[in-house]
N, C-alpha and C positions, 0 to 999 in steps of 0.2 A: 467398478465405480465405488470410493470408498462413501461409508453412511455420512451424517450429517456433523457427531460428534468427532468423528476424526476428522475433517472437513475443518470444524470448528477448532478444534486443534491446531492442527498444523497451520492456519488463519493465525493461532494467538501467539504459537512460536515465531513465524516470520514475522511478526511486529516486535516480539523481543527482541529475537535477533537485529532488527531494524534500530532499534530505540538504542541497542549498546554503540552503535554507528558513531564517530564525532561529525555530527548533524549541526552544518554552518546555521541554519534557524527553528526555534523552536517549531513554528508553525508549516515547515514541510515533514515534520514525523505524521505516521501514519494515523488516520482517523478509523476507529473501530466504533461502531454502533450493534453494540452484541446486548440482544436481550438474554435470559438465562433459559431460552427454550428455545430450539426450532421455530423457523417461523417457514408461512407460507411461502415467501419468498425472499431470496436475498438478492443484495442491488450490489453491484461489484464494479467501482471507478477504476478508470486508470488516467490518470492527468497527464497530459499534454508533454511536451520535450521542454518547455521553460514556466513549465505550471507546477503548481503542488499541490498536494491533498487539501489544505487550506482552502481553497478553491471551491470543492465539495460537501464542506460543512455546514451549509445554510439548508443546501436540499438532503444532506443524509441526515440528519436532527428532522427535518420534517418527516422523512421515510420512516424513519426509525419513531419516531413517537404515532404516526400512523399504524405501527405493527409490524415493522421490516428488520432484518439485521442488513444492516449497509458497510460494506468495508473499500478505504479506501486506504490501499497500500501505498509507501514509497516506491517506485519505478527503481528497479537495479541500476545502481550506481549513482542515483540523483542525490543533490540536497549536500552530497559528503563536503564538510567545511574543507578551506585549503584556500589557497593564494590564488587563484586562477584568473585568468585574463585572456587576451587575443594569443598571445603566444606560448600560454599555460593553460589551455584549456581543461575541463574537467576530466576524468576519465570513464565516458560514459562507454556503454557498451553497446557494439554496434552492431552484433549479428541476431538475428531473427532470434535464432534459437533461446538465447537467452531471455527474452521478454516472454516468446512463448511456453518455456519452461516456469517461466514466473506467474503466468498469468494460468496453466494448469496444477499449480500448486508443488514442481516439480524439484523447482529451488528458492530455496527463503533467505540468501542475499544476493 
């Protein structure tokens, strides 16, 4: 189990990585609520299949001025700008693995 500041780490890299993204709206990049210490406990979102982190920001500003670090990442593959429609859909990713691997810190796009 890796400690908190690698933890915290690789959390700061997958938002980079996220943020270089061309991201169709400002407000689906990822929301980081990072104090500059460990905290008791962190609060970890994952929003919905046509939601975005946006979504999360009323209650992770509360968490977080409460005394929480709260990180709400973008979902693999969501939010990427593009032309998409009924018959251009996005290209989201549809096997387990992938989200599971996202959500254990396993891959950061």
């Amino acid at each position: 189990m890796p400690d908190s500041s690698t933890t915290a780490a690789a959390i700061i890299q997958q938002a980079k990585s996220i943020e270089e993204l061309p991201i169709k709206n400002y407000a689906c990049r990822s929301k980081l609520f990072l104090h500059p210490h460990p905290t008791a406990k962190v609060f970890l979102f994952f929003h919905g299949f046509t939601a975005g982190p946006y979504q999360f920001e009323p209650i992770g500003q509360k968490l977080f001025y409460a005394g929480y670090n709260v990180l709400v990442s973008l979902q693999p593959g969501h939010g990427i700008a593009g032309n998409w429609n009924r018959d251009n859909p996005p290209p989201l990713p549809t096997e387990r693995e992938i989200y599971q691997d996202f959500a254990l810190l396993k891959s950061f796009n």
